[in-house]
N, C-alpha and C positions, 0 to 999 in steps of 0.2 A: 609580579605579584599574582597568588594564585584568586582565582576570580571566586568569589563566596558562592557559593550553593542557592539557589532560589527557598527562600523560607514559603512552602503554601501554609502553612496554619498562619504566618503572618498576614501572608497575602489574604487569608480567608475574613479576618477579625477588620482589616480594613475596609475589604468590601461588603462588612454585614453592616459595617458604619452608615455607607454614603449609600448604601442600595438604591432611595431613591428616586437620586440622580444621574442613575445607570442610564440611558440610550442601547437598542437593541437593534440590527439588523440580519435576515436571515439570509443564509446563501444555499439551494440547494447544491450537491457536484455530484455528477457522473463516475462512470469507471477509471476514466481519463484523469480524473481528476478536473476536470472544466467545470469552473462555478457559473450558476447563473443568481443574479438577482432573486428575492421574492417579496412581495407585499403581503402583508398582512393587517385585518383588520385592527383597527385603533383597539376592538372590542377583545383582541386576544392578547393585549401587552403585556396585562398583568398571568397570565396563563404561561406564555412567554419568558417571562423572568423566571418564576419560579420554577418550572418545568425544567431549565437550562442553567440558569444561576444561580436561586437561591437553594435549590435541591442538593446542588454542588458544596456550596458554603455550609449550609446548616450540615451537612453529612462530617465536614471535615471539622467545622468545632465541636459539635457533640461527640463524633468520637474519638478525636483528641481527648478528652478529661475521659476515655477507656483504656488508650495506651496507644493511640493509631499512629503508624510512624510511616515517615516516607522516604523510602529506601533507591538505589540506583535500580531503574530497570534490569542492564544488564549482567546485574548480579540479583536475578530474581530467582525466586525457589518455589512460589505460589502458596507464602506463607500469609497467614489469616491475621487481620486488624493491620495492613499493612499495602500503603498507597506506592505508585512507584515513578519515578521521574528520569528525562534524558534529556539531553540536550537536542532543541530542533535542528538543528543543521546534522545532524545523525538519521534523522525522518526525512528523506528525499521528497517524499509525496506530499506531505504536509505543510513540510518547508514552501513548495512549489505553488499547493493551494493559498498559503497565504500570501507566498507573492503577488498572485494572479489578484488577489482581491485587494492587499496594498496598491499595488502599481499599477493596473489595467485595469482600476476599476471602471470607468466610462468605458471600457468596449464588453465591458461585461454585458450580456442579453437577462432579460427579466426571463423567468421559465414558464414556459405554455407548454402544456400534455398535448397538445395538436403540435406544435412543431419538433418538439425533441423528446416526447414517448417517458414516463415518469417510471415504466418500467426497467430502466437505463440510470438512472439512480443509485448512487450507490451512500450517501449519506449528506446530513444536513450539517451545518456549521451555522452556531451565533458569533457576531461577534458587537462587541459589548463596549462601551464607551463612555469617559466620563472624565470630569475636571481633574487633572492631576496640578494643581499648583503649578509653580515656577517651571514645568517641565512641559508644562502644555497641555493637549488630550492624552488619557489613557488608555491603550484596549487591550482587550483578555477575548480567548475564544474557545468557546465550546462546543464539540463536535460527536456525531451521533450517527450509531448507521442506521439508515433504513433498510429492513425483511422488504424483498417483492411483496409477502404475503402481507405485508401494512395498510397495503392498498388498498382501497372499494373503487371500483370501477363502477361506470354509471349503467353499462350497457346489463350489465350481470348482479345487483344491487340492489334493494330495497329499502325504501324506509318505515317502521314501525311507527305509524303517529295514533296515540293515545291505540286505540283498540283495531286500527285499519291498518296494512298494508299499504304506499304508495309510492309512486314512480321515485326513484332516486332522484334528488336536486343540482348534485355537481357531477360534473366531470370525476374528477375523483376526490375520494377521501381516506387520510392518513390517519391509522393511529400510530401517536406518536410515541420513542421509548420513553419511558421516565424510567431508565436505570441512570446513572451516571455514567461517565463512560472512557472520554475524552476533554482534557484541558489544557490550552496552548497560553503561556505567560510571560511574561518578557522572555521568549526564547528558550523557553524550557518545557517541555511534554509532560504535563500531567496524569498519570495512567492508573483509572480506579479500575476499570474491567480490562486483565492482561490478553486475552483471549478475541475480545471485539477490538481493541488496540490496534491487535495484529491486524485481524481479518481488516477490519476500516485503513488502513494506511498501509497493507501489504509489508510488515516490518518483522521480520524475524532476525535477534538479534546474531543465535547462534550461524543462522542462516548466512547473513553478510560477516561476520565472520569468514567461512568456510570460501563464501564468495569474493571477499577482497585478498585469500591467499590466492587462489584460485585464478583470479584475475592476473593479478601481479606475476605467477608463474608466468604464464601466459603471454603476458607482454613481456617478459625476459626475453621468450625464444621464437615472438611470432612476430610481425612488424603489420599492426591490426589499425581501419580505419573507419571510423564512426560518424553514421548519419549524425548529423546539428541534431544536440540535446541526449543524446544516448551516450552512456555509458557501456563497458564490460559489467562490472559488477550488478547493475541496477537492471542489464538485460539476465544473468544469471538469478538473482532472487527472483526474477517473474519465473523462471521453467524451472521451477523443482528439482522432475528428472531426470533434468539436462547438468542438473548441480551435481545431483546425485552420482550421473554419471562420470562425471568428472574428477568426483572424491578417488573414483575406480583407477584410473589412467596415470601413471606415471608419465607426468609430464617431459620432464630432462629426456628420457628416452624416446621418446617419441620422432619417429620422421622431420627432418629439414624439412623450411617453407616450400623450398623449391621441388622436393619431393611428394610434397603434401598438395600444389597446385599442380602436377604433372599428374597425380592420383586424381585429381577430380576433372580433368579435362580425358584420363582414360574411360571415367565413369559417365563421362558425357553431362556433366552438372555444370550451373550456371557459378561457379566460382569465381567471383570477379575481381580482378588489385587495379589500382591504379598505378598512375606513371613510373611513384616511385618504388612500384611494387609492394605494395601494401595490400594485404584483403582487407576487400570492404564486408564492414557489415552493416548493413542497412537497417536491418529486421531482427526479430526474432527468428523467424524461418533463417535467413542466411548463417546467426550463430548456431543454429543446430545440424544443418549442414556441417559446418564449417567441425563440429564434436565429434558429428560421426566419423568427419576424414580421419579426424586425429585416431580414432578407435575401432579404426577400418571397418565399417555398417557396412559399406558395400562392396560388390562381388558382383564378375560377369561370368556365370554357369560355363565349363568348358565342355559341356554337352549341348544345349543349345543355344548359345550366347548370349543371354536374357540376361540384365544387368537387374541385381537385388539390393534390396536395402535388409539387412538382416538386424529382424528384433530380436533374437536373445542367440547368446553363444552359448549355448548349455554344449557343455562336452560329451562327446560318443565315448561309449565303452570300447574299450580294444574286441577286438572280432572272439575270441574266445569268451565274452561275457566280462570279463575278469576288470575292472577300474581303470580307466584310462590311468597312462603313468604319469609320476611325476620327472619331466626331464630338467629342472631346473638344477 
């Protein structure tokens, strides 16, 4: 049976019901994606909701009786009055963050700007809780990036009180976005801004696309082995124009394994397989090595025997001037 579509206008007219007896807790996370804890005063709850929840809700009924519609992400066109959704297990990072704070919540660390730098931030997440009947607790989560530039720092900072200048009071101070942004729902990605989406979760759709052909070629004719938690695909969306480069190289043609690790041990590189001859990839650094073998980047000068890494092939003109030829 095919699984029904997540209704948010549904989902939105329930939670303007019980708003309430919503529950709220904040998590900042990192680049990594690592959440940490945060407290916040009793004094900012109602600040809290609505900033995060109700700004979300009120957005989606009101312009529903406009014509708002919620469309699949990736059939999006960056059309106007028009919300867009995916399935979480689609968002690798998102998916990841919420595990982390389902399942490891107690090892999770509360966040201090003295021990992990808030300039390292890369956005907030709420997540939201409440009585769902016979089916136990509910939670929903709403997710937000923070600009470096959101920050006051104490050291460089001021405060304005009534007519004086005086010493900044915190450590730091955030202003927070009130756009909408990001909404995580029984398992489904809510996506009001397409743009911060991307950027907060690193998700381009066309991208993984391009990247799970990519991949898959790839493990057809290489026999490739990956550090605990890495991926091909998920290392390729992070290097652009290592994707890019990739789009260029006909794979099926390209050099045998065996060919392609006898090319990197002439070039004196740390190309490593194991037992059962596999190349490992560790890193990001080793799969771009590992691109460049495929698109032969390097070269040992037969004039002074200097081994290069060549960034661009731009082709020489034939020695009369005249267009290099086409010999294909």
């Amino acid at each position: 049976m095919e699984k029904t579509q997540f209704d948010v206008f549904l989902w939105a007219n329930e939670i303007d019901e019980i708003k309430n007896n919503v529950s709220v807790e904040l998590f900042l996370f990192n680049r990594n994606y690592t959440p940490y804890k945060v407290r916040y005063s009793d004094k900012l709850t109602s600040s809290v909701k609505a900033m995060f929840m109700q700004e979300a809700v009120s957005y989606i009924i009101k312009e529903a009786e406009k014509g708002l519609e919620c469309r699949e992400y990736e059939k999006a066109d960056g059309e106007d009055k028009v919300i867009y959704r995916t399935s979480l297990s689609n968002v690798d990072r998102a998916e990841t963050l919420l595990h982390l704070i389902e399942n490891e919540y107690k090892d999770i660390d509360y966040f201090s700007d003295n021990e992990y730098e808030f300039k390292k931030i890369k956005g907030i997440i709420a997540k939201f809780s409440y009585p769902g009947g016979d089916s136990g607790t509910k939670t929903f989560y709403i997710a937000k990036s923070i600009p470096a530039s959101s920050a006051l720092k104490k050291a460089s900072s001021w405060e304005l009180n009534g007519e004086s200048f005086e010493p900044f009071s915190a450590e730091v101070a955030i202003k927070m976005p009130e756009d909408n942004q990001v909404a995580i729902i029984d398992g489904t990605v809510i996506i009001f801004n397409q743009s911060k989406f991307e950027t907060l979760f690193q998700y381009d759709y066309k991208s993984q696309v391009i990247a799970d052909k990519k991949a898959k070629e790839l493990a057809d004719k290489y026999k490739l082995s990956f550090a605990e938690g890495l991926t091909l695909n998920n290392l390729l969306q992070d290097k652009k124009p290592l994707l890019k480069k990739l789009q260029n190289i006909d794979i099926e043609k390209q050099m045998s394994q065996d060919k392609l690790v006898d090319y990197a041990d002439d070039m004196q590189l740390d190309l490593l397989t194991d037992d059962d001859g596999s190349i490992i990839i560790m890193d990001s650094r080793d799969l771009t090595m590992f691109v460049n073998l495929l698109n032969e980047d390097y070269y040992v000068s037969p004039v002074n025997g200097i081994r290069y890494e060549i960034k661009s092939k731009k082709a020489l003109s034939e020695p009369d001037g005249e267009p290099p030829r086409n010999n294909s």
